[in-house]
GUTISE-479063 format. One record per residue: residue number from 0; residue in three letters; x, y negated, z of N, C-alpha, C in turn. Coordinates in steps of 0.02 Angstrom, whole numbers, plus 50000, padded with zeros to 5 digits. Each point is the difference from the previous one (the first is absolute). Layout:
NODE|NUM|ala|X|Y|Z|X|Y|Z|X|Y|Z .
...
// end
This chain:
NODE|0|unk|49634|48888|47861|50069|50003|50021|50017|49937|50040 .
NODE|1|unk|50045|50012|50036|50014|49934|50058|50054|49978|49974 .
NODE|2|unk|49977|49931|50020|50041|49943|49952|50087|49994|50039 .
NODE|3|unk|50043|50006|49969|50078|50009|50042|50002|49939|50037 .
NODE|4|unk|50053|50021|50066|49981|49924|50045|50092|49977|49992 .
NODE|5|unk|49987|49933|49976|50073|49960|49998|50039|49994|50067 .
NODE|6|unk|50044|50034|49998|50049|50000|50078|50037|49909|50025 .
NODE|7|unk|49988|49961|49936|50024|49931|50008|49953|49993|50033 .
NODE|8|unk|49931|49999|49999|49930|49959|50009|50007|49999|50059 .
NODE|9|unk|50013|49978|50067|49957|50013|50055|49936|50000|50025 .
NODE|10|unk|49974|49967|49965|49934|49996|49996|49956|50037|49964 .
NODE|11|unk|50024|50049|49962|49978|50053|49962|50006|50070|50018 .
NODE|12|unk|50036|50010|50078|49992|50041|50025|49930|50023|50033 .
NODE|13|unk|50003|50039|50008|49915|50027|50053|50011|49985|50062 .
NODE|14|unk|49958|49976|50042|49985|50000|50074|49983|50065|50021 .
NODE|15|unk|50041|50026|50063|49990|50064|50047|49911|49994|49993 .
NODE|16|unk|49974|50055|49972|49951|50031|50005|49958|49970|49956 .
NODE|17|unk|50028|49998|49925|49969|49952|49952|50011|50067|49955 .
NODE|18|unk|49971|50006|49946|50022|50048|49956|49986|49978|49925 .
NODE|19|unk|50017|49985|49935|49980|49957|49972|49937|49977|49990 .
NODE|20|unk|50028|49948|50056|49939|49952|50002|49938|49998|50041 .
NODE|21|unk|49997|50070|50048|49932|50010|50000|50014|49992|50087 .
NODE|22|unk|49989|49994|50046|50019|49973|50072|49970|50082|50018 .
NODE|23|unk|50041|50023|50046|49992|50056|50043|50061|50003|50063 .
NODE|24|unk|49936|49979|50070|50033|49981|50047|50044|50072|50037 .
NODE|25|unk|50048|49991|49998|50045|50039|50038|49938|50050|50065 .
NODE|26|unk|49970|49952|50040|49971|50025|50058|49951|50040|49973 .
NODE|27|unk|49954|49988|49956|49950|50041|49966|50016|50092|49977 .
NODE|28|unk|50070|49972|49989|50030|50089|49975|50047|50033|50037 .
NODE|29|unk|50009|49958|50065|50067|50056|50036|49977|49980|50049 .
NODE|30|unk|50021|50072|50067|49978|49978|50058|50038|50032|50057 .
NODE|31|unk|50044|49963|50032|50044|49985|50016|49992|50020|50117 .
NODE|32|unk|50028|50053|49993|49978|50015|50073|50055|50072|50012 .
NODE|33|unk|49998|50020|50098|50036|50042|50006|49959|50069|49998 .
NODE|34|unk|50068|50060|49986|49950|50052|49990|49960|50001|50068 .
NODE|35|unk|50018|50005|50070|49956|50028|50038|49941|49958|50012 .
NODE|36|unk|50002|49921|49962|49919|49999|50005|49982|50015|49943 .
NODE|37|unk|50013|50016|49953|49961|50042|49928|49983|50074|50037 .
NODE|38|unk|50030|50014|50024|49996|50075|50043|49918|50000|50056 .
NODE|39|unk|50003|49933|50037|49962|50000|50034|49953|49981|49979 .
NODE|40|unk|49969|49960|49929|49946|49983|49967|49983|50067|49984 .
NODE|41|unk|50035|50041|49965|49985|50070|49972|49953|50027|50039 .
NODE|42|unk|50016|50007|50085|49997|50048|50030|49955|49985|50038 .
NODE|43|unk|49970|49934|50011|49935|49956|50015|49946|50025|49959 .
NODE|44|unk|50014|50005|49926|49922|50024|49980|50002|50070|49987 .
NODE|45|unk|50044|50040|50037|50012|50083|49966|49987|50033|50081 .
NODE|46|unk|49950|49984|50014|49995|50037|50074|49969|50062|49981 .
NODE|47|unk|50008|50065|50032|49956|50053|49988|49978|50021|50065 .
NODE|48|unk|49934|49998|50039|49981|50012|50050|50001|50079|49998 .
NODE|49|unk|49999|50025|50076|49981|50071|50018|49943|49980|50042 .
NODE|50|unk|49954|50007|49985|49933|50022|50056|50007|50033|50060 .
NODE|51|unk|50009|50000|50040|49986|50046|50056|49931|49984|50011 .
NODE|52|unk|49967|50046|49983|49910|49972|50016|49978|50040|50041 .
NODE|53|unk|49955|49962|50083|49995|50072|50023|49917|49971|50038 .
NODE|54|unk|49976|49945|49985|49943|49991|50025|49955|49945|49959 .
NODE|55|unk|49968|49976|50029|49952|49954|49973|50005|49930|49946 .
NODE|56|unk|50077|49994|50029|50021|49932|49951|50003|50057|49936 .
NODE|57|unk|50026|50046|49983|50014|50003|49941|49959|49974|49941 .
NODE|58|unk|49931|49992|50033|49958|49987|49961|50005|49934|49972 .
NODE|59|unk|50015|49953|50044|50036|49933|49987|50067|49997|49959 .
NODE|60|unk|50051|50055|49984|50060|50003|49950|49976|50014|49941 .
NODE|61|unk|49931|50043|50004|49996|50022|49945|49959|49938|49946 .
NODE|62|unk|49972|49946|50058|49952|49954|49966|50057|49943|49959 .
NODE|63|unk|50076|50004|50008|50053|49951|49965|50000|50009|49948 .
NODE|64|unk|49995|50063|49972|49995|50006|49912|49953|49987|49973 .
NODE|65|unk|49939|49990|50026|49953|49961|49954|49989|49936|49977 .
NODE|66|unk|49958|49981|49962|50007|49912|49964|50001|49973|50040 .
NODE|67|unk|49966|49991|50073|50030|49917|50004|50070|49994|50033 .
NODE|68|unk|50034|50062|50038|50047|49989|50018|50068|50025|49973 .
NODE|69|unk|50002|50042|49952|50040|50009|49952|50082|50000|50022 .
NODE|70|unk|50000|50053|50040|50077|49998|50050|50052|50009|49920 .
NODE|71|unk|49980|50020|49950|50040|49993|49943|50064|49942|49983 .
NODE|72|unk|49937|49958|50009|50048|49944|49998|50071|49992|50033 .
NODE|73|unk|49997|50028|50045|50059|49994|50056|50035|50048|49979 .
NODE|74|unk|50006|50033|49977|50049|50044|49971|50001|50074|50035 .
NODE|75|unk|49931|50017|50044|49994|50058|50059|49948|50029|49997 .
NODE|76|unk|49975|50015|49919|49960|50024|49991|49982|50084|50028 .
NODE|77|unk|50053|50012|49946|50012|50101|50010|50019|50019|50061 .
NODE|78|unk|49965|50018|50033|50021|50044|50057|50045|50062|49983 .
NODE|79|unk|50045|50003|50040|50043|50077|49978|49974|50046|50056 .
NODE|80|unk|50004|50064|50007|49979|50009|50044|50047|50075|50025 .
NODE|81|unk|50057|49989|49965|50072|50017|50028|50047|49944|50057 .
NODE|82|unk|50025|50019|50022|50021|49953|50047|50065|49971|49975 .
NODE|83|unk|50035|50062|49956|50067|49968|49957|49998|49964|49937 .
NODE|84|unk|49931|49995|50000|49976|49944|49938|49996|49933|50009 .
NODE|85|unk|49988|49990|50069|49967|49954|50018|50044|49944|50060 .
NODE|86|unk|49985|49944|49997|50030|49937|50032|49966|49984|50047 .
NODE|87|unk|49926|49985|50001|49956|49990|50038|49952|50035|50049 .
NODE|88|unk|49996|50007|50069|49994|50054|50046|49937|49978|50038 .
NODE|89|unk|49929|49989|49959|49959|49970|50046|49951|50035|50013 .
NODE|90|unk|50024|49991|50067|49957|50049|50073|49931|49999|49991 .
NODE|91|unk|49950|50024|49980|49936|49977|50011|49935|50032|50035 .
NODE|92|unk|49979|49972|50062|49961|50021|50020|50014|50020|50094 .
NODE|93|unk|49994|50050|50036|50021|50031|50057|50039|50063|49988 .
NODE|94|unk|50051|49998|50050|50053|50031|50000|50002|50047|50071 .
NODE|95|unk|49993|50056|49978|49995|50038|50077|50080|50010|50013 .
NODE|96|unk|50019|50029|50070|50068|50004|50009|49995|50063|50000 .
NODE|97|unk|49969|50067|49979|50042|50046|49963|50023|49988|49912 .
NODE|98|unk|49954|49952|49969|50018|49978|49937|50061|49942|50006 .
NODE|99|unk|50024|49991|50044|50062|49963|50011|50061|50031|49975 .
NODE|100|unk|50040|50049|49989|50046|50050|49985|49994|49988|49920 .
NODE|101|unk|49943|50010|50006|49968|50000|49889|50041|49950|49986 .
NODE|102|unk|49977|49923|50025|49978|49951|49964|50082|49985|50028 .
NODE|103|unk|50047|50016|50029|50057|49992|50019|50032|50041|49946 .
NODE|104|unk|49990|50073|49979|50032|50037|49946|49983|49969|49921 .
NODE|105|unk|49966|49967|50001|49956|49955|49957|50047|49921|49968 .
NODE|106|unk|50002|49962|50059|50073|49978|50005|50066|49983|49976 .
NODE|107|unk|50022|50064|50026|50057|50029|50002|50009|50034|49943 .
NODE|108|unk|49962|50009|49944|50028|50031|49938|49963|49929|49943 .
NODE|109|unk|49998|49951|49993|50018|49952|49965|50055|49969|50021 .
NODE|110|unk|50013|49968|49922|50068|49978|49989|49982|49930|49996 .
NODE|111|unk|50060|49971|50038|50036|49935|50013|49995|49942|49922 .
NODE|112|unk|49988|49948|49987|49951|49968|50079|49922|50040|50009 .
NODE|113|unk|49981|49974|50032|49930|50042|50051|49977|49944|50020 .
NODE|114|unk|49924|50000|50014|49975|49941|50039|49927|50017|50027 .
NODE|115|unk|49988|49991|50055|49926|50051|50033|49951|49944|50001 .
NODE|116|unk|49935|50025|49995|49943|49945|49990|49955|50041|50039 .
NODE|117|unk|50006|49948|50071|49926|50036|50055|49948|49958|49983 .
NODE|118|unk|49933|50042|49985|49956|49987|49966|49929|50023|50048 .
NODE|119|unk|49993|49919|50026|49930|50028|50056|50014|49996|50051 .
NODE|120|unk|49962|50010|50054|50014|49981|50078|50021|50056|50046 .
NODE|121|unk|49966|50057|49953|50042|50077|50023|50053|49999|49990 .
NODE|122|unk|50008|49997|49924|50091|50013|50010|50057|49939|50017 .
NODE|123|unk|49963|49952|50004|50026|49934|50041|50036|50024|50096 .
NODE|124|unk|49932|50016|50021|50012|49994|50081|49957|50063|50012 .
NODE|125|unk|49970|50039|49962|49966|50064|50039|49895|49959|50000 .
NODE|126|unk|50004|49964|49948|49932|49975|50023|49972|50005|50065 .
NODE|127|unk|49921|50022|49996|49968|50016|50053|49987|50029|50052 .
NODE|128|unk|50052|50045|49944|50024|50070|50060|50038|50013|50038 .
NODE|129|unk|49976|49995|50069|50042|50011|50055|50005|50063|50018 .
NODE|130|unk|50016|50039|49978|50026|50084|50044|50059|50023|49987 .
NODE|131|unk|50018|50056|50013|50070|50019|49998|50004|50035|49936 .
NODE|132|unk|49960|50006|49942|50016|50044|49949|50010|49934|49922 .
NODE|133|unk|49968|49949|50039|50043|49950|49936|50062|49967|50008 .
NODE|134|unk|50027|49989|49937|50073|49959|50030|50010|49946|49994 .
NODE|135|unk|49982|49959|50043|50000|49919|50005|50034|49953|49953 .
NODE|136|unk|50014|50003|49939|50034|49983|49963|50037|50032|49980 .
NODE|137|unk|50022|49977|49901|50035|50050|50005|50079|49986|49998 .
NODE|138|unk|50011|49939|50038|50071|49965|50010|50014|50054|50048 .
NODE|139|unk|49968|50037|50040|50043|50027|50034|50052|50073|49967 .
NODE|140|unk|49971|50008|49949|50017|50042|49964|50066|49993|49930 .
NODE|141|unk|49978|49964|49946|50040|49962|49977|50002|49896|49994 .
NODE|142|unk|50042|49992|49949|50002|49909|50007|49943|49991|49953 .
NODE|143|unk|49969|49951|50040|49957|49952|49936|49997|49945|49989 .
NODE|144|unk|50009|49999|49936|50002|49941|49972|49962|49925|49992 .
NODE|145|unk|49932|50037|49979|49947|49945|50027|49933|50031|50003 .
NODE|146|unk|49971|49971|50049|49935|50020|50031|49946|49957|49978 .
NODE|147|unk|49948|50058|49979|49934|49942|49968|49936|50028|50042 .
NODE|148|unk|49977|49931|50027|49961|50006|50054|49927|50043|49975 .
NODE|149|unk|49953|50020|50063|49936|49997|49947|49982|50090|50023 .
NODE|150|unk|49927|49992|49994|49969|50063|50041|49908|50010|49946 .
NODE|151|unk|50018|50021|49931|50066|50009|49966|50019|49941|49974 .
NODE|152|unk|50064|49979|49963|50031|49936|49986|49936|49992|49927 .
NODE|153|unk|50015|49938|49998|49985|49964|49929|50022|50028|49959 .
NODE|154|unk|50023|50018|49921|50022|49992|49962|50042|49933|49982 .
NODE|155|unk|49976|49936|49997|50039|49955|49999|50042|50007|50071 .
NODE|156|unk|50004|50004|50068|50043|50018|50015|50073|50025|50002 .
NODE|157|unk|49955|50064|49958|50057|50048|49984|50042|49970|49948 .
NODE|158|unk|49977|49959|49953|50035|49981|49942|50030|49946|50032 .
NODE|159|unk|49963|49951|50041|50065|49953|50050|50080|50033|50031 .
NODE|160|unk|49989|50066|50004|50027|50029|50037|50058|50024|49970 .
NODE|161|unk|49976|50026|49925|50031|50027|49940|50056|49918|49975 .
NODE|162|unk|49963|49971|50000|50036|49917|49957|50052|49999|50077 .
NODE|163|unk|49971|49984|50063|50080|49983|50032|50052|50061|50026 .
NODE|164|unk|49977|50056|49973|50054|50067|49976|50035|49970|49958 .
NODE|165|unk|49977|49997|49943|50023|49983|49926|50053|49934|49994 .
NODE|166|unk|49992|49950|50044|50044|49956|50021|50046|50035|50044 .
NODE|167|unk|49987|50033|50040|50064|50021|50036|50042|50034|49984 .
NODE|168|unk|49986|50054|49931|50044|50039|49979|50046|49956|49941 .
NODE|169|unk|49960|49942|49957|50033|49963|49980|50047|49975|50053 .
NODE|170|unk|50023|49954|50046|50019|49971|50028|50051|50023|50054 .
NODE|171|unk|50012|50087|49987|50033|50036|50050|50072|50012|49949 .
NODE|172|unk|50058|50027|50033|50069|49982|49936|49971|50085|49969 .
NODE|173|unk|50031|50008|49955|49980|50083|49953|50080|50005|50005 .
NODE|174|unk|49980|50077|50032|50050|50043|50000|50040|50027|49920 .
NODE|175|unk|50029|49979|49968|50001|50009|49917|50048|50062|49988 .
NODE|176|unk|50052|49997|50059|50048|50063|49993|50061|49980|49964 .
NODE|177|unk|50013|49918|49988|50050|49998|49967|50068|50006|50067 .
NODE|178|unk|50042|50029|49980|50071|50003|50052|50048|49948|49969 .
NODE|179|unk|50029|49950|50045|50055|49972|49952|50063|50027|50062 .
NODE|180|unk|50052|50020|49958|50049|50022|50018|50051|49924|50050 .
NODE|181|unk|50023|50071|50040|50026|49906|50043|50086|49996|49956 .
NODE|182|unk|50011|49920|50004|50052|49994|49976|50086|50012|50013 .
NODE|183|unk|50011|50009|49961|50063|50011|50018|50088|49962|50020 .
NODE|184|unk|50025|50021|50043|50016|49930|50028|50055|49979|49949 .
NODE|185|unk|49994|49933|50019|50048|49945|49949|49936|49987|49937 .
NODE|186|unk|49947|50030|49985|49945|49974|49947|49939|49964|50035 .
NODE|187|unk|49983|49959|49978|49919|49953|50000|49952|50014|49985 .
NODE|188|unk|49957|49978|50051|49938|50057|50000|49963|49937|49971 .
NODE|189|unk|49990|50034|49934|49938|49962|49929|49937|49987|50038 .
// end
């Protein structure tokens, strides 16, 4: 049982973040921040890629889940392979321009935020291929976000590529949906 504390004593009071007796620092147990960067830490390690796999790198996406490179960690493990599941839109491989329309309807049915990952030198700039049936990138089609070099890329690459995503979605404001009503006149806006 805890011993009653004398309201004369001042000195027999507890210090902020003392509990009898035993020191527990305030900072150790509360943590003190706004929601939209709690929002944006969240949403840094909760990426869910869509594959678009359509050539030779895939073989290189598929080598991230194994031990040494362990895309786990990053929070982008599971591929979805719905497009309304999914956050992450990375292009991989060569992109013909009748598969342009696809990878545009592709797109266009994930939900906000979205973020595209060209993956390789095909879907970078059209690699090697110069003719009229590839599509030189696939910026011309939709936005991308960031481009990882490479014919096919590294794996560490790609995970370079993945980490300064992962900073940028931290570091972008999050849309949260709160509305504050505008004030009304003759009142102060809190």
């Amino acid at each position: 049982m805890a011993k009653p504390i004398d309201p004369s004593s001042a000195s027999a009071l507890p210090k902020l973040g003392e509990v009898r007796g035993d020191p527990a620092l305030l900072s150790d147990n509360v943590v003190v921040t706004r929601l939209d960067e709690a929002v944006g830490w969240a949403r840094k390690y909760s990426i869910f890629p869509y594959p678009f796999a359509t050539a030779c790198c895939a073989m290189e996406y598929m080598s991230l889940s194994m031990t040494p490179y362990d895309i786990d960690r990053f929070g982008a493990l599971l591929p979805r392979f719905t497009p309304r599941q999914a956050d992450l839109l990375m292009v991989i491989g060569t992109v013909t321009v009748r598969q342009a329309p696809i990878l545009k309807r592709v797109y266009d049915q994930m939900a906000q935020p979205r973020w595209v990952m060209a993956f390789g030198a095909c879907a970078s700039t059209g690699g090697f291929y110069d003719n009229y049936t590839t599509l030189p990138g696939i910026d011309r089609v939709i936005p991308v976000d960031i481009y990882v070099p490479g014919c096919p890329p590294r794996p560490e690459g790609v995970i370079d590529a993945l980490m300064a995503l992962q900073r940028r979605i931290q570091r972008q404001p999050q849309l949260l949906g709160i509305k504050r009503e505008p004030a009304r006149d003759g009142e102060a806006e809190a």
